[in-house]
N, C-alpha and C positions, 0 to 999 in steps of 0.2 A: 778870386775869379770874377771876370763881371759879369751882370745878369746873362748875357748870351751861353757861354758858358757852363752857367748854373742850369740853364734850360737843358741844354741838351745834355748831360750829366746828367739828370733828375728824369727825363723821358727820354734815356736812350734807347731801351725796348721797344717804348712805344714807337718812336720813330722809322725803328727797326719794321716794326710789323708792317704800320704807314707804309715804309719805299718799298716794300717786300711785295705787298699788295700792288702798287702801281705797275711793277716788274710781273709780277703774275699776271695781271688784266693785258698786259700788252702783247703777252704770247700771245701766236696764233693756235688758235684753241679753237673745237666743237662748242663753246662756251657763245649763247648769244650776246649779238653786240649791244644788246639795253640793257641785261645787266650788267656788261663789262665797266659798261658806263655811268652805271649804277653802283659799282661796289667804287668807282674811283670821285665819285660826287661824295659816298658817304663817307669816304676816307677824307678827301679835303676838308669835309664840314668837323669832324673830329681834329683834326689839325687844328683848324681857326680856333674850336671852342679851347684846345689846348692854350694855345699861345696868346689867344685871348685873356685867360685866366692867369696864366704865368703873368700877364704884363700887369692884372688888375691887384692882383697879390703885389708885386712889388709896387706899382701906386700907394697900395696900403701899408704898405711897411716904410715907404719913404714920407708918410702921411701928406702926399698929394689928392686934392680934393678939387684937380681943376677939372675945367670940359672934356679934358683926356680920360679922367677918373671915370665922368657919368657919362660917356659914349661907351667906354669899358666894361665897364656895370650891366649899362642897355647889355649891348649884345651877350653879355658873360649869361642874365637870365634867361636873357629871349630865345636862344639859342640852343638853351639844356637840353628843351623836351624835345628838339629835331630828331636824333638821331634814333630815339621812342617813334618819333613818326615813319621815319625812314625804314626801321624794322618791318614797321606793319604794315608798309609798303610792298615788301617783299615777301608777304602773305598774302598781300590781298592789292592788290594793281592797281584797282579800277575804282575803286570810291576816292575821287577828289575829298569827301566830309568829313575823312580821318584828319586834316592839316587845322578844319578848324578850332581845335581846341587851341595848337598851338599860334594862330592868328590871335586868337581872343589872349594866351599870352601874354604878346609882346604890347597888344593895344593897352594892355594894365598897365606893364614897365614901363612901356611910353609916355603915359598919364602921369606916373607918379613921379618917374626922372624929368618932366617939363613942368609938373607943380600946378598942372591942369584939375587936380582932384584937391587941392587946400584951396585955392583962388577960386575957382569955377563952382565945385561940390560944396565947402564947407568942409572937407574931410581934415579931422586931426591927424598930426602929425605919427601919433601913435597907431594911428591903423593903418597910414602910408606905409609906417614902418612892417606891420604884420604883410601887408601886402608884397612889399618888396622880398620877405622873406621866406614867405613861406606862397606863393602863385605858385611858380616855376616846380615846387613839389607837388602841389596839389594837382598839375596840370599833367607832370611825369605818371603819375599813379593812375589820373583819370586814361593815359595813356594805356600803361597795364593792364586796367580791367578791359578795354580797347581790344588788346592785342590778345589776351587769356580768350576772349570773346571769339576772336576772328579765328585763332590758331584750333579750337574747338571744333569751332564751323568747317575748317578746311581740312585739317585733318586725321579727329579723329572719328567725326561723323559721316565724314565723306569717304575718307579713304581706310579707316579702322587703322593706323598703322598702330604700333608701339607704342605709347606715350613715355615710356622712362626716359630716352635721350632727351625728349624734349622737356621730361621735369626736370633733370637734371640740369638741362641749361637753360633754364627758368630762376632755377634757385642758386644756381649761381652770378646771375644775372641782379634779381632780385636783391643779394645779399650786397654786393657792390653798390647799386640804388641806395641802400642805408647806411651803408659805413659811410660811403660820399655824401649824404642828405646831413647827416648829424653829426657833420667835421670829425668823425674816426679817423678817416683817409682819404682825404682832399684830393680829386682828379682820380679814384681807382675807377671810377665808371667810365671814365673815357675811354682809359686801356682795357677793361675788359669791353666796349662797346667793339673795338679796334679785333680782339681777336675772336667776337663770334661773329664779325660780318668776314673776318679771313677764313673762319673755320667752315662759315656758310658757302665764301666762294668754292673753295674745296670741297666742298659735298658734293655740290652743284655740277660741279667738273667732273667728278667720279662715276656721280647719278649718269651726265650725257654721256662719258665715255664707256660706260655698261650698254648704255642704251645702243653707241655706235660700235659697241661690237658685235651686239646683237641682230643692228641687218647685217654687218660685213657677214654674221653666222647663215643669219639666211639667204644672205646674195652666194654664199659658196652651197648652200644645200639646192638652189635655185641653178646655180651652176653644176652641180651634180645632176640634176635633173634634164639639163640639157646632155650635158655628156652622156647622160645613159641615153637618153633618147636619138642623139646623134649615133650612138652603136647601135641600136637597132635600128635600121632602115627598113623602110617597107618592101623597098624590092629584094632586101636580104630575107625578108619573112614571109613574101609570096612568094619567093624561089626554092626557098627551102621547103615550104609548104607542099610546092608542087611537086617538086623532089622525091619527098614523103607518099603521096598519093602516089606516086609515076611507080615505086618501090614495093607497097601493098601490093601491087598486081605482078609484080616479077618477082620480089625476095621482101614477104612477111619479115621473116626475123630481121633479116637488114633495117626494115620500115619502124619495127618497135625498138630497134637497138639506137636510132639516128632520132629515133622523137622522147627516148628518152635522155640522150645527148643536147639533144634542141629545149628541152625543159632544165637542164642542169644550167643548160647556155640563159635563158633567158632569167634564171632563178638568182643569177650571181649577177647579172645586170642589175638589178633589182635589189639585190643587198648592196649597189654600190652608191646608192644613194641614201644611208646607215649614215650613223654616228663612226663607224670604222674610217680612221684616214690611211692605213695603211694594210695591207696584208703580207706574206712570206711571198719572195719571189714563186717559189713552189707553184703557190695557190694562183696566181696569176699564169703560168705559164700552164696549168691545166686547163682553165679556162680559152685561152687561146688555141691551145692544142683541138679543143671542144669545135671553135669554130673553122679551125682549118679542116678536121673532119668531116666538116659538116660541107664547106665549099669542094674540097676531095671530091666528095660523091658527085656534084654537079660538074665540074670539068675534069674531073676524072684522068686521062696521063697529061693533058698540059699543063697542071697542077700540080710541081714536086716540090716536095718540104725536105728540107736539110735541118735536122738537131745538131748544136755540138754545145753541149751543158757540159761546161767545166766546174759552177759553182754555182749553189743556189742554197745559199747561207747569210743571206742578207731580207732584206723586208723592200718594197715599193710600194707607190700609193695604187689602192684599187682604184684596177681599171683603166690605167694610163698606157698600156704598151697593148692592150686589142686595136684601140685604132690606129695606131701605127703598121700593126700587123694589116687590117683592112684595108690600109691605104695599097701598101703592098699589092695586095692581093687587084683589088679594084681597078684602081689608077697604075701600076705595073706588071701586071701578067696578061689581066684580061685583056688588057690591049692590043696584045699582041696575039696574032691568031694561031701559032704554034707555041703560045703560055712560055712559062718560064718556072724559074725557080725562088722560093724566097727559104731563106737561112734565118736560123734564131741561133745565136750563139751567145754564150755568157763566158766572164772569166774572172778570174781574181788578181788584179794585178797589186802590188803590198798591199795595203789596206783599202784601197776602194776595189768597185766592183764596175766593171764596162758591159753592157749588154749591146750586140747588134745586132741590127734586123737588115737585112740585103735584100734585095731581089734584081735580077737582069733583065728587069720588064723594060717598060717603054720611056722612062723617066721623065725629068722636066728639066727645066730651066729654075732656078734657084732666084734668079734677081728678077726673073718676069712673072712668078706665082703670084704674087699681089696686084697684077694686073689683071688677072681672071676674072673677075668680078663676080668670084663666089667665097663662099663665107667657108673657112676651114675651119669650122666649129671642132670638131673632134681632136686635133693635131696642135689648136690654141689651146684648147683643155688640158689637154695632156700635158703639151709643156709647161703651162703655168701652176698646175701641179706636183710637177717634177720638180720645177724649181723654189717653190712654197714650204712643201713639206719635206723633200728631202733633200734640198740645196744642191740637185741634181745639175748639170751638166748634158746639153741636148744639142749635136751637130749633125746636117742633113748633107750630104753629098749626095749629087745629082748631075746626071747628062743624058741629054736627050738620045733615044738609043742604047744608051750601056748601063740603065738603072738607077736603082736608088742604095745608097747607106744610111742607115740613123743609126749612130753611135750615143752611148746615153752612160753616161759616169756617174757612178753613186759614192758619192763620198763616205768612208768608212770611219763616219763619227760615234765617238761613245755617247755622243747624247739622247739620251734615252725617251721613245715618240711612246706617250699612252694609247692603247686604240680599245674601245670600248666591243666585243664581238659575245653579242646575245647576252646572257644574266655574269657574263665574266668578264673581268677588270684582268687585264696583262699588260706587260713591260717588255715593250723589244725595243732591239736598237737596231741602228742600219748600220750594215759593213762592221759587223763584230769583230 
């Protein structure tokens, strides 16, 4: 085989890991772009020193000793302690005076490969030689105490984590450093330099993508929060309110049977901004039921509710089918001044499950609502949670005049939603 060949045969792992990294840093990734650009500078420079060394090994083995040999040499030295530097770079950013040990270096190698220290110094040839030999180690190690130093400072003083991963890949590190220093196994420190700056980018990537799911966790608790607050309106809670008062003075018991309805109502609003994503359709349709009772009292016969529960053996997320019901109610009964009707009906058709809500209120125009120039917070909510958590299915039929339909299909998947509800862990599925 000729030397080409023999290279890549001999570092084909490493290679491997090299093009694997430059393919990893080019996804688009949460991953910032300094160190992408960072993990693919320290990959190049690992390259060079490889191919470097390969080239300066066979120089030696062909016993060429020309200007190719000591330009070879230069960088094969100069070059070692970088990727030591590079390291504690990516501990510690911002001290430029980490590079200078490796400056002072290469100005040795330089010295001694241009014969500026026998001609110039006076130096024998025998301590050119100790020079040549053993800098580039002395300078790796000074590196070490360097990096032991900074990794200290940064983390386990700063932040107390663990330290075992990190002794562990210290001392594996380390152990490479010495097999490679005292020709055991010539070039292992480059491939293992190679896979903890891969195993670093992968941390890194893991670390942001916990972190980025941690807001998407609080942009949806942030988003429940709106939801809930979108369900209680204030003019739903001074009307009720006054409801209540208008009822102490005609029917007590009415008054205490409807405020403790209004506290049940408002108590499950409240839990629906919990760690729970879903509940039993049951438990939803109670709560609803809670505030069509509650609107009942205040319009009284223009206000008829139609049940037709065929099936209520599946689960939804809380809280997504009250503003839909409120829409109903609001946006098409009250509008009309002899009220209307709104219907809840379920059913099980094979394995999914259809829910509709009707009413023959006042309805809308479907292609002109987004021209209103109001925020349908409650009914955005809804459906982006329908279709989130239970891969739900949400179509609006609408005409101005003859009402509204929302038809809502739960797909009847065995896959199993955990929902966390007070000190107990359960297991439901939607569309059993």
């Amino acid at each position: 085989m000729n030397p080409i060949q023999n290279y890549l045969v001999e570092n084909f792992i490493f290679l491997i890991i090299v093009f694997s990294t430059y393919f990893v840093v080019s996804v688009k990734s949460s991953v910032d772009r300094d160190i992408k650009e960072g993990m693919a500078i320290n990959m190049t420079l690992l390259l060079i020193i490889s191919i470097n060394a390969f080239y300066r090994d066979y120089l030696n083995s062909r016993g060429i000793s020309s200007g190719a040999w000591v330009l070879a040499s230069f960088f094969f030295y100069s070059l070692r302690p970088l990727p030591m530097a590079a390291m504690i770079r990516m501990v510690d950013k911002k001290k430029a005076v980490n590079y200078i040990p490796a400056w002072i270096n290469a100005l040795v190698y330089l010295a001694c490969f241009s014969g500026v220290l026998e001609e110039n110094l006076g130096i024998g040839q025998d301590l050119v030689d100790f020079f040549i030999q053993y800098t580039y180690m002395i300078t790796e190690w000074a590196y070490w105490i360097i990096f032991l130093f900074v990794l200290n400072m940064k983390l386990y003083k700063e932040s107390n984590k663990n330290p075992l991963g990190a002794f562990c890949f210290i001392s594996v590190l380390m152990t490479a450093n010495i097999l490679d220093s005292a020709g055991i196994r010539p070039g292992i420190l480059v491939k293992t330099y190679a896979i903890s700056f891969l195993l670093y980018y992968l941390m890194i990537h893991v670390y942001i993508s916990q972190q980025v799911n941690r807001e998407k966790d609080i942009k949806l608790r942030e988003q429940r929060l709106s939801m809930m607050l979108s369900q209680i309106q204030p003019h739903f809670l001074y009307n009720t309110l006054n409801t209540i008062t208008a009822l102490c003075r005609t029917d007590p018991k009415l008054a205490e049977e409807t405020t403790v309805k209004f506290s049940k109502y408002l108590r499950e609003n409240m839990y629906g901004v919990d760690s729970r994503e879903v509940h039993p359709f049951s438990q939803e349709l109670d709560h609803i039921k809670i505030y069509l009772d509650i609107e009942k009292l205040r319009f009284g016969s223009r206000l008829n509710i139609v049940y037709d529960i065929q099936s209520t053996d599946f689960d939804v997320p809380v809280l997504t089918l009250q503003p839909i019901v409120e829409n109903a109610v609001k946006h098409g009964i009250c509008k009309r001044l002899e009220g209307g009707t709104v219907e809840i009906k379920s059913q099980k058709i094979g394995r999914d499950h259809l829910i509709t809500i009707t009413d023959d209120g006042e309805g809308f125009d479907p292609e002109r609502v987004h021209l209103d120039g109001k925020k349908h917070i409650g009914i955005a909510n809804a459906y982006e949670r329908l279709k989130n958590t239970a891969k739900a299915q949400m179509d609006i039929e609408s005409m101005p005049g003859f009402g509204t339909k929302v038809k809502i299909l739960i797909p009847g998947e065995r896959e199993k939603i955990q929902r966390l509800e007070g000190d107990r862990r359960e297991i439901h599925s939607i569309g059993r």
